[in-house]
N, C-alpha and C positions, 0 to 999 in steps of 0.2 A: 343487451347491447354488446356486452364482453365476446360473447360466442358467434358473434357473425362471422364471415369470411371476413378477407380485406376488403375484396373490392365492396362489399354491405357499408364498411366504415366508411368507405371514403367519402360520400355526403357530411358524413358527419364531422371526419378529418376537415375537409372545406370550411366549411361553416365553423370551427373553432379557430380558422387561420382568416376569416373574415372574407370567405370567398361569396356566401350565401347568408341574408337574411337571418334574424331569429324568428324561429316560427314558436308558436305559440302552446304551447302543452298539453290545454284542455284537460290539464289536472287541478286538480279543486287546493288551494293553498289553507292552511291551519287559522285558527281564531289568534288572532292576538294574545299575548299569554302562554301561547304553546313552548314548549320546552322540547328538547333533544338532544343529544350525544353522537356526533358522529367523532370516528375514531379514525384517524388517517397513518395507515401501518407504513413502514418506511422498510423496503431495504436500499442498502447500497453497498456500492464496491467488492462487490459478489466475484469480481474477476472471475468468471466462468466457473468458481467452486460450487458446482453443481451437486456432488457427492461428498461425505466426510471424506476423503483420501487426497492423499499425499505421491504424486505419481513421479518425486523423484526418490520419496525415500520405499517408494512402493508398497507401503503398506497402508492400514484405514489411519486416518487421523478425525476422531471422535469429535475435536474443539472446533470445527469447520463444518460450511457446508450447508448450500439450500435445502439439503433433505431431511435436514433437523431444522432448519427454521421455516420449514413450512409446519411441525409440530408447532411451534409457537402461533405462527399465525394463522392455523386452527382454534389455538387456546386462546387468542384473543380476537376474533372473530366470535365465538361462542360468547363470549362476555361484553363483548359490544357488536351487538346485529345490523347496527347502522357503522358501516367501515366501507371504505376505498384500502385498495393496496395500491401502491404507490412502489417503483425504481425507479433508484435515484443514480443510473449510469455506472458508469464502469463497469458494464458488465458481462464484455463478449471477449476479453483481454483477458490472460494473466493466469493460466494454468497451460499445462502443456495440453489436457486436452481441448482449449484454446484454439494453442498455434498447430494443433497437430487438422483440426477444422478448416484456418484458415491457410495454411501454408503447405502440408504437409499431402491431403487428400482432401481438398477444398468442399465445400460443399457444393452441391449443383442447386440451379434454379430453384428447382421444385421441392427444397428439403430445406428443412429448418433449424438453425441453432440449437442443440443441445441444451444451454442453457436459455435458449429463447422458446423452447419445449416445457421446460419445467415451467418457469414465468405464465405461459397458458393455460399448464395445466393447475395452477394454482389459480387463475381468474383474475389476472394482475389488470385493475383500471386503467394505467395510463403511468409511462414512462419518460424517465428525463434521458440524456445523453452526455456520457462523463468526455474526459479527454480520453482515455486510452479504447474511445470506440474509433478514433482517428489511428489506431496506430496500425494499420492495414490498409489504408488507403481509400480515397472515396470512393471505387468504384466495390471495393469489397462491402464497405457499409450502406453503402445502397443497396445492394443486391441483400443482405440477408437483415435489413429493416422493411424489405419488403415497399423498400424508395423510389422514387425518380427524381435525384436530385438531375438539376439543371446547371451543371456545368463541366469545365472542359475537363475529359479524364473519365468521364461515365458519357459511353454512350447512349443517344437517348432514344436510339431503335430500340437496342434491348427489351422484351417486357417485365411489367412488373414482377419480381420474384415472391418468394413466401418470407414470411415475415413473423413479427410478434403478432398475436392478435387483440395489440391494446395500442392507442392514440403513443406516437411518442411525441416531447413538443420539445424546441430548441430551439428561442429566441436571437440568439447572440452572435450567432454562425450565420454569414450573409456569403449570397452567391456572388463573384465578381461579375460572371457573365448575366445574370438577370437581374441583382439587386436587392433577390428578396430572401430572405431567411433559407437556410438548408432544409429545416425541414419546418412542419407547421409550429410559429411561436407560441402558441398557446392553444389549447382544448378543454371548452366546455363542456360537463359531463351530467349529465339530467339524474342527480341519483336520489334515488325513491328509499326514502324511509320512515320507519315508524316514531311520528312523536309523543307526547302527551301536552293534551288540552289543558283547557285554564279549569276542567272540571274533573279534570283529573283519569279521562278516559284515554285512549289510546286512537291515535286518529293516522292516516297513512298522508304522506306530501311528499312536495317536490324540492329540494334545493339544488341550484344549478351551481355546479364546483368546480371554478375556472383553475386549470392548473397552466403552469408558466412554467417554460425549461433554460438554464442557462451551464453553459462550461466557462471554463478558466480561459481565458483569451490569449494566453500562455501557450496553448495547442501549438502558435503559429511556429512560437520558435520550437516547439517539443516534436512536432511534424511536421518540419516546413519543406523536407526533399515532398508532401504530399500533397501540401495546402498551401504552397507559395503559388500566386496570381491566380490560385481558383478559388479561395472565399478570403474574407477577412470578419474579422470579432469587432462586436462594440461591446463599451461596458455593459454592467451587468444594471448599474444605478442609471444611465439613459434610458438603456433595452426597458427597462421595467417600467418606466415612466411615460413612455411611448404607448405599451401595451395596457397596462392596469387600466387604465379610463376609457378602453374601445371595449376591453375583456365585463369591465361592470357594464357600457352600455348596453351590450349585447344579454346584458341579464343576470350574469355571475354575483349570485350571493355573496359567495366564499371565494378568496382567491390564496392558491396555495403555490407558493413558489418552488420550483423543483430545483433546486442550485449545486450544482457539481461543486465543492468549493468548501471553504471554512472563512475563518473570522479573521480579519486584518484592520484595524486604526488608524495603520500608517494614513499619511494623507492621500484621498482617492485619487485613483485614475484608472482608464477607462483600459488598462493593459495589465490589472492589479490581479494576479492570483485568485485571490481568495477574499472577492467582494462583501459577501454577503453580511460583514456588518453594517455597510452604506446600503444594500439591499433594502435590511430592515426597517429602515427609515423613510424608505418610500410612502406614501401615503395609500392606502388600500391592501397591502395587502397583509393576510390574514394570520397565517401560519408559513414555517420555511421547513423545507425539508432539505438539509446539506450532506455532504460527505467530504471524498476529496482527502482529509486528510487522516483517514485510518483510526480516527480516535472515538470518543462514546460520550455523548451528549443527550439529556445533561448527567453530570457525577460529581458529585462534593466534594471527592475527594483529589480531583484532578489538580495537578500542578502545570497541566499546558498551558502556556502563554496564553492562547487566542482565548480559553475560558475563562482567563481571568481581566478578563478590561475592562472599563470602567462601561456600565448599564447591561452587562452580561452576567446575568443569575444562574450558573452552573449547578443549583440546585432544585430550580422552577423549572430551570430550562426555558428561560427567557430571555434573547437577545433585542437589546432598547425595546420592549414589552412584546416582543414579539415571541408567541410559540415557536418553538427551536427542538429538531432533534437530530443527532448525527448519531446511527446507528453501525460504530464499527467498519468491519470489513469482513468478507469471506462469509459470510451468513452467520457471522459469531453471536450478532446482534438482530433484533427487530426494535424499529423505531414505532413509540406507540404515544400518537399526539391525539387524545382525548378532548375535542372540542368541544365546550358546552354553551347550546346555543339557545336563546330565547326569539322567539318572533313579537314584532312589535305592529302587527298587523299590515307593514310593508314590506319588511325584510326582516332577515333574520340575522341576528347581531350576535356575537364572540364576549361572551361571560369569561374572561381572561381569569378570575377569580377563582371559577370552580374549572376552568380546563387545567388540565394534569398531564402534565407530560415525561416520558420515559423510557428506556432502553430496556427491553427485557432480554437475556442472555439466554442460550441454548444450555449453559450449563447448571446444574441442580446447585441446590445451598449445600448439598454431600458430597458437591464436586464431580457428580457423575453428570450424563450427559443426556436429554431429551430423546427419547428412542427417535428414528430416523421415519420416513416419510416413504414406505415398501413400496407403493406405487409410479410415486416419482425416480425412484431407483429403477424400475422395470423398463421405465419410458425409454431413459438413455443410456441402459446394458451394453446394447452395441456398440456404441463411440466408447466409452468406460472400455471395453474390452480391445476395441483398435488401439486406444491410444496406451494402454498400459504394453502393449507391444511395441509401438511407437518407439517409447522411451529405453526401451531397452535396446535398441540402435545405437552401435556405435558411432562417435563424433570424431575420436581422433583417439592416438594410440600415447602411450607415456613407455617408456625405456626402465622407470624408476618405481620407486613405493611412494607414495604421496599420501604421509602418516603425520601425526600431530602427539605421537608418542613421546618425544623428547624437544617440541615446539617450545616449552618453558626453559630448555639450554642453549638453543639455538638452531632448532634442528628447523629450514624454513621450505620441508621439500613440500607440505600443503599449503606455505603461503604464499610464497614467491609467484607463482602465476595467477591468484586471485589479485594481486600488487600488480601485475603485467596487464592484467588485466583493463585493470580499476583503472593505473593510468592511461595505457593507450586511447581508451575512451576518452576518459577528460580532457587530454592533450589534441583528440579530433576534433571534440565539441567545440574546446577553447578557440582553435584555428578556425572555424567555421563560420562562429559564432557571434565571439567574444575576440577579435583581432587585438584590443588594447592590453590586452593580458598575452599575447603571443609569445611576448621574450622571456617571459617567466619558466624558471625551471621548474618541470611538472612529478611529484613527487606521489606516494600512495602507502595509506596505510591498510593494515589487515591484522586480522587478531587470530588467534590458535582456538575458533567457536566450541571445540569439543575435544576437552583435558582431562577427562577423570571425574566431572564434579556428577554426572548421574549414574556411576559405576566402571567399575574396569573395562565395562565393552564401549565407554562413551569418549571414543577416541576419531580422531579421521583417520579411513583406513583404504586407500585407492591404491588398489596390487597394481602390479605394472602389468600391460598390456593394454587392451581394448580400453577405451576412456567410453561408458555412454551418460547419456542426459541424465540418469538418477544418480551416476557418480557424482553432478555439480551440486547435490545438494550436501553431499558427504564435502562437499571441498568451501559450499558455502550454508552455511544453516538455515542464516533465518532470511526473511523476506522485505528485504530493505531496499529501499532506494538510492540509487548513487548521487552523491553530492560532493561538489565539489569547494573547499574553502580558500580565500587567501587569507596566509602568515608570514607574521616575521620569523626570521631565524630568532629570535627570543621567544616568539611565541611556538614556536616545533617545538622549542629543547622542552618549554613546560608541558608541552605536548606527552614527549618521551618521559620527562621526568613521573607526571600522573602515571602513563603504564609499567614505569618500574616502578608502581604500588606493587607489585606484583609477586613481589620480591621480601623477603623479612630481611631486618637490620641483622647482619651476621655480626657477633662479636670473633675476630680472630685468637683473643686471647683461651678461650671457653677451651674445656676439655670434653666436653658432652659433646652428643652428636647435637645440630642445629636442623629445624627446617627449612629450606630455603622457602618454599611458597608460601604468601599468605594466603591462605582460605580465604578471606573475606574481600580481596579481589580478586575478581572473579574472571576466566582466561577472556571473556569477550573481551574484558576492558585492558587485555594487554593487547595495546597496536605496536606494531612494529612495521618498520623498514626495510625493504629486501633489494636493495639496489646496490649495483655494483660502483655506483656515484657516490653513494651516501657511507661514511662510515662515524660508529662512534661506541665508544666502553659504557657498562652500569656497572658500579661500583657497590658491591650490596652492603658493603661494611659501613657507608655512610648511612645518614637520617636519610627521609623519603622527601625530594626534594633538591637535595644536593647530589644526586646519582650520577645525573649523565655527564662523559666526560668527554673530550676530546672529538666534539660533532664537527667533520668536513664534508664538504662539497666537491667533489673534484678535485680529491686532492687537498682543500686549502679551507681553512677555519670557516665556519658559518659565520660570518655577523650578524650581530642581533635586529641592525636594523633591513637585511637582504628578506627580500620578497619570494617565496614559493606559491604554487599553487598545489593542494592536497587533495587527492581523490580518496574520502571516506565512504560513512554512509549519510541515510538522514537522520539515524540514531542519535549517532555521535555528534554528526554539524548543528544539531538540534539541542544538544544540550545533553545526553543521554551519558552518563558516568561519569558525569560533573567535571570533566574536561577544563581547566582555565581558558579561556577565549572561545571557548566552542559553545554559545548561546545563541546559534541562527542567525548572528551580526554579521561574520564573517564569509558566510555562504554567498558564492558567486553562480553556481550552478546547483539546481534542482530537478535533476532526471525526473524523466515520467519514465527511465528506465529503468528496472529492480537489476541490484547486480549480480545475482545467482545468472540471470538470461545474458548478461555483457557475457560473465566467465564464459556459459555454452558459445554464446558467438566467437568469444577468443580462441577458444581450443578448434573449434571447426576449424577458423581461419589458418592457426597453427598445424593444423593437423597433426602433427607430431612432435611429440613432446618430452625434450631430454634433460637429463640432470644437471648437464654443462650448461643448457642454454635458459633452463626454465625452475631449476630446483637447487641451483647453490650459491646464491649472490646473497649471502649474509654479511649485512648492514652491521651486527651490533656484536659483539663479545661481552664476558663478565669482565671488569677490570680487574688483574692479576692481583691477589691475595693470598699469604700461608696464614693456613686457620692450624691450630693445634688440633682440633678436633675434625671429627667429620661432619661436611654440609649434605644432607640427604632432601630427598623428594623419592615421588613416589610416581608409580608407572607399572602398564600395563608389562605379568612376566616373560622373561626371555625373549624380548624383541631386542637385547642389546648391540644386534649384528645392525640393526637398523638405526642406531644411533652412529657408528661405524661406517656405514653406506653413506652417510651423511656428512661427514667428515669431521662427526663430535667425540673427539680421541681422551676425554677428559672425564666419560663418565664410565661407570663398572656398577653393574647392579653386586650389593650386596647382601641379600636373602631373597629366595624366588618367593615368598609369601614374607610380609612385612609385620604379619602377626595379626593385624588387623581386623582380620574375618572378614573381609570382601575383597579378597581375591586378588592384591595388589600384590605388587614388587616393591620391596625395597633398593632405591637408588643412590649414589654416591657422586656430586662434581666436585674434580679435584679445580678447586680455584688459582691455585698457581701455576697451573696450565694455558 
């Protein structure tokens, strides 16, 4: 059934969306007694990482990438014969060669997704739909699901276009103009496998594998310039309770829930993120397949909130007893839910007991990486090769060096515009949005991702001129989400004061040279401030704690109890460098946007980008101190003119090699400066 055309499915599609009858199999079912394993492989959040590479920092990146977890899900295929593959969305979003498909040189009718190429050629059963398949708009996701949705915004002359060649099902997404779901809420899938009999022989059957698709009902406000008055969300605990009891009528052994989404307690409602612990509690259904929030379920060793709530076994991999797996993102992971099923002469029922569930990782126990998937690389050569052009386009021009060589003294010419960034976005959101927070002053932090700690060459290093797309990766590292918190002005300072960990206690009296960095916080977790509003001192001669000195606002003292709103990431609003107040309490805003792609959209906007306007609004200084000795750090050598460019008149390197044997400089801030 996998290998038909579309239009071959589309009977099939009907009849899982209850347009047609169940017909009858006239396949012979097992003895009572019979046993089997079917094994339901999970990807998700694949964001279009079709290949291991990195196409801002242009080169391969090993720890990613469909074309290594299709080596997995060969390996586990062979080891379990009765298997479904299973996406679980997200997954036409979120690489540039992505947006370079959907925005850049579209696709036409007759051609098909890149990443909805590999999915075929892998033989993927049946598919769910995340949020960020909305973030192109419905007439874009109809046309390359190979859709006709029925509403305003997709014409409905158009013909059907090419598609995945697997069921996709999305319960939760309803059309305003028809009424009925986006696309079919559920698909029944007839899959034939080998069991064993009550005599111990091998016998072939049929179990009918209802899968169910839901997203985060959250889309509306994450897409609403796309989705306002053309569809709206129900929850995911109604949606499920509506469908499961037509889904078994219709014959569904097994029902597998496809849930874009993770685990929330809070108390339900039908507009909640990340349902899928009220999900499990539904009656009927069997196993959940989730994603949504990047993380790897189950793991023992996890400290994320959602795995630890009360009837969640982050080491069974059982949410309220239900089989559970969230398998990562980017193909790092395959989810591998090992159902063992016994027939009882009617149906076949879920041995919860001996099912095993699991994340298996592309990377080896030697830390190396799953060789890649040569065929699946052939498929999408062409696009792989457009878009790595692509990217090398320039966006906008800089007048300046935008270095993170002297980022630990103050030098803010790489973080000042990820800050401009960060905020202008949350300051649009909030207006848009969020009106009740509108008179709040909008503030942003950002940190110096790359200081020395992987080598002398591991610095940010954007020369002036041409700015293109794979410089945003040099200006932002990792792949984070923007998020937005409110704080008190007491709760900033402990804010600043956590990032001046960053810093060792300087004694002035000492006659030795001193370090100023501590190693052991690490430059992510220095955020800083780059606003021409905001000023304030770190004092490094104090304990950690008592640092920051003299925080104004415009001029005039913070008080502890004035309200900000902060543009970080989901790292940090999430708890990530043990931040005081930063535990996901505080978070008012949860982009479906990553902020590396805000920064690209900022600099376009900008299009040109100068030192005055975009590279020297430093927020903080060291508070003035005479040390008897000298305070040293260390830095990549003779870039000292570029600490100068910058307008840090206070340091002087003092040995072009630091002695070290990797390649460093030795440097000097004069503190009384």
């Amino acid at each position: 059934m996998r290998q038909l055309p579309r239009l071959a499915l589309l009977p099939l599609l009907l009849a899982g969306c209850g347009a047609l009858p169940p017909a009858a199999t006239g396949l012979a079912q097992p003895q009572a007694g019979s046993s089997a394993t079917l094994a339901l492989l999970e990807t998700t959040d694949l964001h279009a990482n079709v290949l291991s590479y990195d196409y801002y920092k242009l080169q391969a990146e090993p720890s990613i990438g469909l074309e290594r977890t299709a080596t997995v899900i060969a390996q586990a295929r062979a080891e379990f014969p009765n298997n479904l593959l299973l996406d679980n969305g997200d997954t036409i979003q979120g690489t540039a060669l992505a947006d370079y498909q959907a925005l850049v040189k579209p696709v036409a009718c007759d051609q098909t997704l890149a990443v909805y190429k590999a999915l075929n050629l892998l033989k993927v059963d049946g598919g769910g739909i995340g949020n960020h398949e909305f973030n192109y708009g419905l007439a874009y996701l109809s046309q390359v699901t190979g859709s006709q949705f029925d509403v305003d915004s997709v014409d409905p002359a158009k013909p059907r276009c090419a598609g995945p060649h697997f069921p996709q099902v999305l319960a939760n997404v309803v059309s305003v103009k028809s009424g009925k779901p986006l696309f079919a809420p559920y698909h029944i899938i007839d899959k034939q496998i080998t069991a064993t009999g009550p005599d111990g022989k091998q016998v072939a059957a049929t179990i009918k594998v209802g899968i169910i698709g839901f997203t985060p009902p959250t889309i509306l406000s994450w897409d609403k310039r796309w989705l306002e008055g053309r569809v709206y969300t129900q929850g995911v605990r109604e949606t499920a309770e509506k469908y499961i009891p037509e889904m078994r009528a219709r014959g569904a052994d097994l029902v597998v829930a496809i849930s874009h989404g993770g685990l929330d307690n809070s108390p339900y409602s039908p507009t909640m993120e990340n349902g899928n612990y009220y999900l499990s509690q539904v009656p009927g259904v069997d196993a959940m397949l989730i994603g949504h929030s990047h993380q790897l379920f189950p793991n023992a060793a996890s400290t994320v909130p959602q795995f630890n709530l009360p009837g969640v076994d982050k080491v069974k991999g059982l949410v309220n007893g239900v089989p559970t797996v969230m398998a990562n993102l980017w193909g790092k992971h395959l989810g591998v839910i090992g159902l063992h099923l016994q027939y009882d002469g009617k149906q076949w029922i879920v041995d919860k007991n001996r099912t095993t569930v699991e994340a298996r990782g592309i990377q080896n126990a030697d830390k190396s990486y799953v060789a890649p998937d040569a065929e699946l690389a052939a498929l999408v050569a062409e696009e792989h090769a457009a878009t790595i052009q692509y990217v090398q386009t320039p966006v906008g021009v800089t007048d300046f060096r935008m270095n993170t060589y002297f980022a630990d003294v103050g030098d803010v010419s790489a973080i000042e515009v990820v800050n401009q960034a960060q905020g202008a976005y949350l300051a649009a959101y909030v207006k848009a949005n969020l009106p009740q927070y509108a008179s709040l002053p909008v503030l942003s932090m950002s940190s110096p991702f790359k200081s020395g700690s992987a080598g002398v060459s591991d610095y940010t290093d954007v020369k002036a001129g041409s700015v293109a797309l794979n410089n945003a990766a040099d200006l932002y590292l990792y792949p984070n989400a923007l998020y937005g918190v409110k704080m008190t002005g007491a709760e900033l300072t402990a804010w600043l004061e956590q990032s001046a960990r960053r810093f060792n206690t300087i004694d002035p009296n000492k006659l030795e040279a001193q370090e100023l960095i501590n190693a052991a916080h690490p430059s992510y977790n220095f955020d800083a401030i780059s606003s021409a509003d905001v000023s304030y001192q770190i004092d490094v001669t104090q304990p950690p704690g008592q640092r920051i000195k003299g925080l104004t606002y415009q001029g005039k003292p913070v008080d502890a109890k004035q309200e900000f709103l902060i543009a970080t990431n989901n790292y940090r609003a999430s708890g990530g460098g043990n931040f005081p107040g930063l535990d996901g309490s505080k978070t008012i805003v949860a982009s479906p946007d990553n902020n590396r792609e805000i920064l690209i959209a900022y600099v376009s906007k900008e299009k040109n980008l100068t030192r005055v306007k975009n590279g020297s609004a430093r927020s903080w200084r060291f508070a003035k101190a005479i040390t008897k000795g000298p305070v040293v750090f260390h830095s990549a050598p003779n870039v000292i003119a570029l600490a100068k460019d910058a307008g840090i008149d206070n340091v002087t390197q003092l040995q072009a090699d630091d002695g070290a044997g990797k390649g460093f400089a030795l440097y000097q801030v004069d503190l009384s400066k």
